[in-house]
C-alpha positions as CSV (number, residue, x, y, z in Angstrom):
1,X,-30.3,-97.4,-174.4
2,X,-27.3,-97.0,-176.9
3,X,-28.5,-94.1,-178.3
4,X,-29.4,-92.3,-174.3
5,X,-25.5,-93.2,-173.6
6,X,-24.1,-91.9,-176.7
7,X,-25.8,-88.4,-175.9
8,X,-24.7,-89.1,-172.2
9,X,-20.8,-89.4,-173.8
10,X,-21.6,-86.0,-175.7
11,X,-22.6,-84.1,-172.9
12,X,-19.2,-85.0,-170.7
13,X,-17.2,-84.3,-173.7
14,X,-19.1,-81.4,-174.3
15,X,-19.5,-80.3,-170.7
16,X,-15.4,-81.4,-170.3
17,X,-14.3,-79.2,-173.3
18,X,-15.8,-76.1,-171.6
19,X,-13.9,-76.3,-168.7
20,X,-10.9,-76.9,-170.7
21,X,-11.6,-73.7,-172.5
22,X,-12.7,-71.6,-169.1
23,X,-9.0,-72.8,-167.8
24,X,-7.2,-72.1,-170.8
25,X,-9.1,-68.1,-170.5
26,X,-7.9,-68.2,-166.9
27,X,-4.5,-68.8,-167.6
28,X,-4.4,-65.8,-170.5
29,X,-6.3,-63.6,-167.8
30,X,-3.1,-64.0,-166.1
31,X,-3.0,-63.4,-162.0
32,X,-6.5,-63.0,-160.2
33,X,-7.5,-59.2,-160.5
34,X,-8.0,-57.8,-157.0
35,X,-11.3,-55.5,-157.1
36,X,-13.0,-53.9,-154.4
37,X,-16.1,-54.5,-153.1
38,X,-18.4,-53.2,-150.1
39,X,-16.7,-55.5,-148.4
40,X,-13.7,-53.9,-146.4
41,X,-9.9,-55.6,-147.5
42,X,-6.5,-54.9,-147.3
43,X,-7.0,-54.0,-143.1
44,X,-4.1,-53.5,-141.7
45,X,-3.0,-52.2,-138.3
46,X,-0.2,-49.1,-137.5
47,X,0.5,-48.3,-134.1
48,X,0.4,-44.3,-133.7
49,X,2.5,-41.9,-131.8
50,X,1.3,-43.2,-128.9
51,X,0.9,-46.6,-129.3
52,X,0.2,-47.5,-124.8
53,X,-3.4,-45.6,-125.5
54,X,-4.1,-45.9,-129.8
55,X,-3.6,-47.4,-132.8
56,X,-4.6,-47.2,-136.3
57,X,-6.5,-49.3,-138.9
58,X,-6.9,-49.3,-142.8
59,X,-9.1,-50.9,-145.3
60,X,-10.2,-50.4,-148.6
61,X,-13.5,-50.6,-150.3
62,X,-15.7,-49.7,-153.6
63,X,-16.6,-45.9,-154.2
64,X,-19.8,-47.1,-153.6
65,X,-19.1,-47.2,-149.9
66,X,-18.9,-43.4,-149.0
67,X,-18.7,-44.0,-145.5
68,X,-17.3,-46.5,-143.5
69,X,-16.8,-47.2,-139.4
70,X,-14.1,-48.6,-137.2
71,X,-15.7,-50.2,-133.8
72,X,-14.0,-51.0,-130.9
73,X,-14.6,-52.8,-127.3
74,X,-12.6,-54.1,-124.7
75,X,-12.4,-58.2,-124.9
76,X,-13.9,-60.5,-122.9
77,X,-14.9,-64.4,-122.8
78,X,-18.2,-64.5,-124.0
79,X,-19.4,-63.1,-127.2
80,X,-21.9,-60.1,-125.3
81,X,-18.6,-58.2,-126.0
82,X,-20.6,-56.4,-128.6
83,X,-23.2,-54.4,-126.3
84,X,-19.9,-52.2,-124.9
85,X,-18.5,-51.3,-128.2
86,X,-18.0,-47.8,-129.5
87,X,-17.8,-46.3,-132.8
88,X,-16.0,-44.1,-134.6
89,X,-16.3,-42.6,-138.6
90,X,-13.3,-43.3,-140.7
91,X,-11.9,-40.7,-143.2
92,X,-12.2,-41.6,-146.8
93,X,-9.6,-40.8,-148.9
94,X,-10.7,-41.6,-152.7
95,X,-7.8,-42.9,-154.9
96,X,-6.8,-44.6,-158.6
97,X,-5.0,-47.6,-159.3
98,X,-4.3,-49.5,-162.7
99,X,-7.3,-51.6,-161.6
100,X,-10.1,-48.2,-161.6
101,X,-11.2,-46.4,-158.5
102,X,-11.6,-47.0,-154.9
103,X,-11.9,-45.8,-151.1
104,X,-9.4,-46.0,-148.3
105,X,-10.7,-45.9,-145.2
106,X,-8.8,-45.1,-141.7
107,X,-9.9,-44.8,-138.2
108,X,-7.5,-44.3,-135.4
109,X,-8.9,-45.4,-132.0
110,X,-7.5,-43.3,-129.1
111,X,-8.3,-43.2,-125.3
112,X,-7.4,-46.9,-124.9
113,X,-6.0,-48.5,-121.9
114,X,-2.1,-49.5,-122.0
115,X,-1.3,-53.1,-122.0
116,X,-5.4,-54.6,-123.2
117,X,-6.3,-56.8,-125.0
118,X,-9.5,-54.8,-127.3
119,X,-12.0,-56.4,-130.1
120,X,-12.5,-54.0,-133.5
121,X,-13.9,-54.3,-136.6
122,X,-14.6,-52.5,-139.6
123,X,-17.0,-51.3,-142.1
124,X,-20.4,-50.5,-141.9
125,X,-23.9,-51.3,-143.1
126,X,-24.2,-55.2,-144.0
127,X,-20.7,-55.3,-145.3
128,X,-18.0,-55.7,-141.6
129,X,-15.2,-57.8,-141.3
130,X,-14.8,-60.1,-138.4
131,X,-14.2,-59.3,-134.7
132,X,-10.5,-58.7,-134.1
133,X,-8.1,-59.3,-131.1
134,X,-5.5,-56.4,-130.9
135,X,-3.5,-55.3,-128.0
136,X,-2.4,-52.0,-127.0
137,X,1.5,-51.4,-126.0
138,X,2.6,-51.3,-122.3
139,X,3.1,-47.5,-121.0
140,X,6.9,-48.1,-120.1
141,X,9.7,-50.2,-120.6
142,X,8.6,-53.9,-121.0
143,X,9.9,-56.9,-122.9
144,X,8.7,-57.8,-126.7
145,X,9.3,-59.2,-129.7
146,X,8.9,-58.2,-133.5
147,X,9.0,-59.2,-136.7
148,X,11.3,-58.0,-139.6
149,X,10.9,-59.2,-143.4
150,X,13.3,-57.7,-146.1
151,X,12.0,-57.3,-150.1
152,X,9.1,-59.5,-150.9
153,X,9.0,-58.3,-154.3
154,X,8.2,-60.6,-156.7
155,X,5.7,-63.6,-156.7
156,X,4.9,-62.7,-154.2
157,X,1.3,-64.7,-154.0
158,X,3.5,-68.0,-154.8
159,X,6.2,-67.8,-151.9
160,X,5.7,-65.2,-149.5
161,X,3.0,-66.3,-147.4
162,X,4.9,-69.7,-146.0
163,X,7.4,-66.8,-144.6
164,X,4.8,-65.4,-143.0
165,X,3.2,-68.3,-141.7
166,X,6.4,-69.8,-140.2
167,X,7.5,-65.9,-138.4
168,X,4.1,-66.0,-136.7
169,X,4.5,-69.3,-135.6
170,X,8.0,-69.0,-134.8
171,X,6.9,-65.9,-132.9
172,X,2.9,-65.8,-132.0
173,X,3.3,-63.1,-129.1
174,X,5.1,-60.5,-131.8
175,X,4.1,-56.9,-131.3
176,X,5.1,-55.4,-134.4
177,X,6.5,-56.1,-138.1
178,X,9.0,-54.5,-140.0
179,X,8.7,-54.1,-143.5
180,X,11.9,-52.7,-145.0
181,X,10.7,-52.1,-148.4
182,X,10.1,-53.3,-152.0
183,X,7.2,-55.0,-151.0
184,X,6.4,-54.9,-154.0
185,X,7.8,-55.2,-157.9
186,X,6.0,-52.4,-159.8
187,X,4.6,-49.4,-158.3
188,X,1.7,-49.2,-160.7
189,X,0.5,-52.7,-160.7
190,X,-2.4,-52.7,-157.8
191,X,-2.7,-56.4,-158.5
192,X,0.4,-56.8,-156.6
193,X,-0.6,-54.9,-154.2
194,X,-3.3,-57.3,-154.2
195,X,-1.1,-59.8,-153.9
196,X,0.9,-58.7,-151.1
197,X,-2.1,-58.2,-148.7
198,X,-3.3,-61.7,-149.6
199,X,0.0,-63.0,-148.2
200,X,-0.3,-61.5,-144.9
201,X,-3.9,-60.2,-144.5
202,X,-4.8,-61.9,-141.2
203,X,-1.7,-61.3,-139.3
204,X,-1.4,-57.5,-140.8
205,X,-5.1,-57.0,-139.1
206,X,-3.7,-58.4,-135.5
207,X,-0.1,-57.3,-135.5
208,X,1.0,-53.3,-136.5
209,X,2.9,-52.5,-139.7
210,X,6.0,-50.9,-140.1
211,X,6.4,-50.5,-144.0
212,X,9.4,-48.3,-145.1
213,X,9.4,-47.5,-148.8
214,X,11.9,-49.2,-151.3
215,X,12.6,-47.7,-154.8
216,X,10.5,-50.6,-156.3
217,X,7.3,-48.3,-155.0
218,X,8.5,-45.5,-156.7
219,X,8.2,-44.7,-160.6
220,X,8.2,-42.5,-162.8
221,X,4.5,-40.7,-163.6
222,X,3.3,-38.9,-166.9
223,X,4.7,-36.1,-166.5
224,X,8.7,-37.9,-166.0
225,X,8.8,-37.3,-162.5
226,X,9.6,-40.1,-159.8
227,X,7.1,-40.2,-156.9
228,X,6.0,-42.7,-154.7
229,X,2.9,-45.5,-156.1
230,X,-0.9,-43.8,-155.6
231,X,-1.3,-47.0,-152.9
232,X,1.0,-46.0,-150.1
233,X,-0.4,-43.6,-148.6
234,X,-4.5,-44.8,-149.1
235,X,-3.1,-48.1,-147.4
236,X,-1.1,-46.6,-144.6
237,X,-2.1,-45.0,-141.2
238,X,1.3,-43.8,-140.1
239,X,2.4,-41.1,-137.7
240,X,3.1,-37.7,-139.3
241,X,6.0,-36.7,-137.4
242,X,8.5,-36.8,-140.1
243,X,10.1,-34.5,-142.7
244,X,7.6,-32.3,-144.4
245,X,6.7,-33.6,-148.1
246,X,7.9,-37.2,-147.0
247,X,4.9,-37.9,-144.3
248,X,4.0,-41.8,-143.6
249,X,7.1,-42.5,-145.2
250,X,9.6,-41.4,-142.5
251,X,8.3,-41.4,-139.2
252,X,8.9,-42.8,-135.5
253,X,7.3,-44.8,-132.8
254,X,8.4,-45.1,-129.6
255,X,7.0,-48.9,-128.1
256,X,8.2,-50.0,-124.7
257,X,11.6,-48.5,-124.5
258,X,12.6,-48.7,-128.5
259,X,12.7,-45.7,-130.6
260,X,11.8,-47.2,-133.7
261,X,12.9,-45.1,-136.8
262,X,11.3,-45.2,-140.4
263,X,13.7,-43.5,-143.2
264,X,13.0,-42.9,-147.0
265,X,16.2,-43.9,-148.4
266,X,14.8,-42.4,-151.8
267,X,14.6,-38.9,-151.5
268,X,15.4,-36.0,-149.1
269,X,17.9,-37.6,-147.4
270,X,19.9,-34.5,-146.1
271,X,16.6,-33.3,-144.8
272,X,16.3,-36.5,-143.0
273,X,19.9,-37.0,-141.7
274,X,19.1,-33.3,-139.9
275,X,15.7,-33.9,-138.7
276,X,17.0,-37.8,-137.2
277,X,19.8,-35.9,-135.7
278,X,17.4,-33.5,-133.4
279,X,15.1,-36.5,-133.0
280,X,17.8,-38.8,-131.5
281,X,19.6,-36.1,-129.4
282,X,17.2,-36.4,-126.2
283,X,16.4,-40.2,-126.7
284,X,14.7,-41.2,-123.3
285,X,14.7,-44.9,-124.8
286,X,16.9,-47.8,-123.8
287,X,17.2,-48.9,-127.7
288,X,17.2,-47.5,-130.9
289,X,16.3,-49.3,-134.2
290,X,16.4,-48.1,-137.3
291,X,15.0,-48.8,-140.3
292,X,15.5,-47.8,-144.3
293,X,15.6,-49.6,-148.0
294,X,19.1,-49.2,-149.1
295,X,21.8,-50.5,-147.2
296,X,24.8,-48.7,-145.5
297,X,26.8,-51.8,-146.2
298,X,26.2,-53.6,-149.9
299,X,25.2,-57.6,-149.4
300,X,25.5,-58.1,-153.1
301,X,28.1,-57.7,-156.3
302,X,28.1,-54.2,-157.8
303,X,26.4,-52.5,-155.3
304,X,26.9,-49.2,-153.1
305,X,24.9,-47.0,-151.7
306,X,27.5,-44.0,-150.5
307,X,25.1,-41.2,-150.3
308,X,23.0,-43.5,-147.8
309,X,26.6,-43.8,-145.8
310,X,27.9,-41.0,-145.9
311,X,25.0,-38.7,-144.5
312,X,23.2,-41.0,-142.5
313,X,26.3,-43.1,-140.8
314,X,27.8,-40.5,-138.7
315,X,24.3,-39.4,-137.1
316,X,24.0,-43.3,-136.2
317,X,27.2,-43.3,-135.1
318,X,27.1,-39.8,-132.7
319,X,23.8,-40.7,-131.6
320,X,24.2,-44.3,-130.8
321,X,22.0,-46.1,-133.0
322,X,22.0,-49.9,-131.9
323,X,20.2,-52.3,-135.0
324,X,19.7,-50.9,-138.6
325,X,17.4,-52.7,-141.0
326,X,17.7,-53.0,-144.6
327,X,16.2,-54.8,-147.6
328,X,17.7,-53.8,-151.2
329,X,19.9,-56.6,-152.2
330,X,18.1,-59.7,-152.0
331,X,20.9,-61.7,-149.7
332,X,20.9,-62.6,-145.9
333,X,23.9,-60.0,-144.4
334,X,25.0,-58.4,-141.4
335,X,27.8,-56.9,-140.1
336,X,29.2,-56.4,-136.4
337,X,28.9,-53.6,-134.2
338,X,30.7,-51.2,-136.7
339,X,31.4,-47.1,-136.5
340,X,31.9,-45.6,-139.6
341,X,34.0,-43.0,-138.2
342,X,36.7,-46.1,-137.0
343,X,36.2,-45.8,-133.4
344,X,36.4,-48.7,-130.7
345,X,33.1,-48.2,-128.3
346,X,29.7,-48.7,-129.2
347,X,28.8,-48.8,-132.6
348,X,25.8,-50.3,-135.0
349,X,24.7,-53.9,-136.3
350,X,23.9,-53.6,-139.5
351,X,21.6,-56.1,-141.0
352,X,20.6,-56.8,-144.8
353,X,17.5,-59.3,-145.7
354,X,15.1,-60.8,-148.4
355,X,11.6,-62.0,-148.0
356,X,10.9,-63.0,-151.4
357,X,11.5,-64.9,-154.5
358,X,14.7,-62.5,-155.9
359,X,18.0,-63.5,-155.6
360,X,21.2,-61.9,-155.8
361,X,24.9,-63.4,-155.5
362,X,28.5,-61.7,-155.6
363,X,31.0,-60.3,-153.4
364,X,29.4,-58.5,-150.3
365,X,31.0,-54.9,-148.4
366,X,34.2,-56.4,-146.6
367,X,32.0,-55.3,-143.2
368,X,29.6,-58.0,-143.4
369,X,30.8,-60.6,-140.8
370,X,27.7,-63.2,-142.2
371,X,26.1,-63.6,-145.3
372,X,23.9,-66.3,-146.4
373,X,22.4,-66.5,-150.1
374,X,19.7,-67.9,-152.0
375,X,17.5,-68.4,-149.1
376,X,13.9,-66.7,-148.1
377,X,14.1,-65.3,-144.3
378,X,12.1,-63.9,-141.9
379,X,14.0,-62.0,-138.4
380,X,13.0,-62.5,-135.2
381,X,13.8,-59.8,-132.7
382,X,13.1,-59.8,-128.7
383,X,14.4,-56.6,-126.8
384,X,14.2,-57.4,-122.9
385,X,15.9,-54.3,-120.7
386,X,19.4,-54.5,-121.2
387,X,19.8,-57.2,-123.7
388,X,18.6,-57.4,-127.6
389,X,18.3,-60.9,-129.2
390,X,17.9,-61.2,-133.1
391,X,17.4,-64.4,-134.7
392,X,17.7,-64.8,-138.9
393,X,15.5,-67.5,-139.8
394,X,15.3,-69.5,-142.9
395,X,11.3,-69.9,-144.7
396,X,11.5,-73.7,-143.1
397,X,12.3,-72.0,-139.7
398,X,15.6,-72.8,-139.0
399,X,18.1,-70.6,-137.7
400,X,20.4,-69.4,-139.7
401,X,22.1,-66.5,-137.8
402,X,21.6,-65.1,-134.2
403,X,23.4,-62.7,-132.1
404,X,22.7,-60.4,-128.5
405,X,23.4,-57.2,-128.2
406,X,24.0,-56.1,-124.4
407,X,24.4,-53.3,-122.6
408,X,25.9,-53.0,-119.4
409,X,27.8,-50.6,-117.3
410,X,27.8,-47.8,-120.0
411,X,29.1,-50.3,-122.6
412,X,27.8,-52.0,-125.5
413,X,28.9,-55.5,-126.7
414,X,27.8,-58.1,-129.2
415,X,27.6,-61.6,-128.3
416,X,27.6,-64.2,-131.0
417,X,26.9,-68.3,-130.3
């Protein structure tokens, strides 16, 4: 009996060294590599051009899956939802990360109803992902809310996802997210990447993306040039009605009387400031919100960004641009409405925020009228006819900042609690 329990003792100490030593190889492994498989990951939603009839979906898989499917169905009660659905072959786009090679896959579903609720999923063969609710934009003017994050950046697997959590149940009924760029820390590290869909996976598959660029997903390649990370455009079915050479990068949507407007604050910009300049000139929306990396107006210490100002400003300003969204300098900012040019009527809010873990202190532009620091946020933005109602939300959920913008009579005002 001694001897049975000595060799008893030996096996848990053996068997309890082993997973010391399998811990201690996880821990020099580093962060959880992020490989593909058949199965499809990293879906996530983009409205279109035309977002009252389609919308847009995105996953990735192994090369061994050369063809994948997006299937779609209006939703019902009961789960015979299936017998109606439709299906259409995605595009495959091949591409190479840090991690090896994989597939991108995109549908775009078109000929939908405005204002339905439809189920989709994606994949094909024995490898789909789950049955998705997604809703398809009203054909006019109708009240909504979205979401806006700044920089996520960096550890990103550790902090950002309570953000997220708290936005979506801050806001459930949000129609849209803004993304306003440096999502990530290193352009040629898929594993963050990896990271960053693990954060927000479910509601990215439900509720559209808006990603802007920042200059954290550009870098420089082999041959010394800067370009934008091999994983944007794979991961991102965005409209291409921007400037040529920049497409999915700088783009517009308009949804339920907003223009929204996506800039790439990192290159061609004078080629950008024209082309926003026609766009905005025959607006037929009520609002117009745009959104870029690099702010107009400096949060942080040591910062400007006068090329952004000075070609961009005076187009927002002649054009009557209502709500600009920035990411860049890792503070909660803002400014009142403000014209660069020094005039009295109208004029822009400009907002500066940080999703992540990076922090910045130091004197911000005299402009901004608010500025909070060392503090994760997460916006919360409602547009409902004539009035536009922003919240600034800490990662707990409490309010931090809010202000209206309304227009009446011709006139544009900001109201502040």
């Amino acid at each position: 009996m001694a001897s049975a329990s000595r060799f008893t003792r030996r096996l848990w100490l053996l068997a309890a060294a082993l997973l010391a030593a399998a811990s201690l190889l996880a821990l020099q492994a580093g962060p959880p590599r992020y490989e593909p498989s058949a199965q499809p990951d990293r879906i996530v939603a983009t409205w279109t051009a035309e977002p009252a009839t389609s919308f847009s979906v995105t996953w990735r898989t192994s090369t061994a899956v050369a063809k994948g499917f997006g299937e779609i169905t209006e939703a019902s009660d009961g789960p015979g939802f299936e017998k109606a659905a439709r299906r259409v072959e995605a595009a495959v786009e091949p591409y190479t990360t840090d991690q090896g090679a994989a597939h991108a896959h995109s549908v775009t579903f078109r000929e939908l109803k405005p204002a339905t609720e439809y189920l989709y999923r994606v994949g094909g063969g024995d490898d789909w992902s789950e049955w998705i609710p997604f809703r398809t934009a009203a054909a006019g003017p109708e009240p909504f809310t979205f979401l806006y994050f700044g920089d996520a950046q960096t550890r990103i697997r550790a902090v950002l996802p309570r953000v997220v959590r708290k936005a979506c149940e801050t806001a459930p009924q949000a129609r849209l997210v803004i993304h306003a760029g440096d999502l990530i820390n290193n352009h040629d590290r898929d594993e963050q990447w990896g990271e960053w869909h693990e954060s927000s996976a479910w509601m990215h598959r439900s509720i559209p993306a808006l990603p802007v660029p920042g200059n954290h997903e550009h870098g420089r390649g082999p041959d010394g040039n800067r370009r934008i990370t091999a994983n944007w455009r794979p991961q991102f079915t965005l409209p291409l009605n921007g400037v040529e050479g920049i497409e999915e990068t700088n783009y517009f949507v308009d949804f339920q009387g907003v223009r929204f407007v996506a800039l790439n604050s990192n290159e061609k910009l004078a080629e950008q400031a024209a082309w926003l300049d026609r766009l905005l000139e025959n607006n037929p929306n009520r609002w117009t919100v745009v959104v870029f990396h690099h702010p107009v107006y400096s949060g942080a210490r040591g910062r400007d960004n006068k090329e952004v100002r000075e070609l961009w400003q005076p187009v927002f300003d002649r054009r009557g641009v209502d709500l600009v969204l920035n990411g860049h300098d890792h503070v909660y900012a803002r400014t009142r409405l403000v014209r660069g040019d020094g005039g009295k009527e109208g004029g822009t809010v400009y907002v500066v925020s940080v999703s992540g873990a990076k922090m910045y202190d130091g004197k911000a532009n005299p402009m901004m009228e608010k500025i909070v620091r060392q503090t994760q946020f997460f916006q919360v933005v409602r547009v409902d006819g004539d009035v536009l109602s922003f919240e600034a939300r800490t990662a707990r959920g409490a309010l931090a900042d809010s202000f209206r913008i309304e227009k009446r009579g011709g006139t544009k005002r900001l109201v502040e609690p």
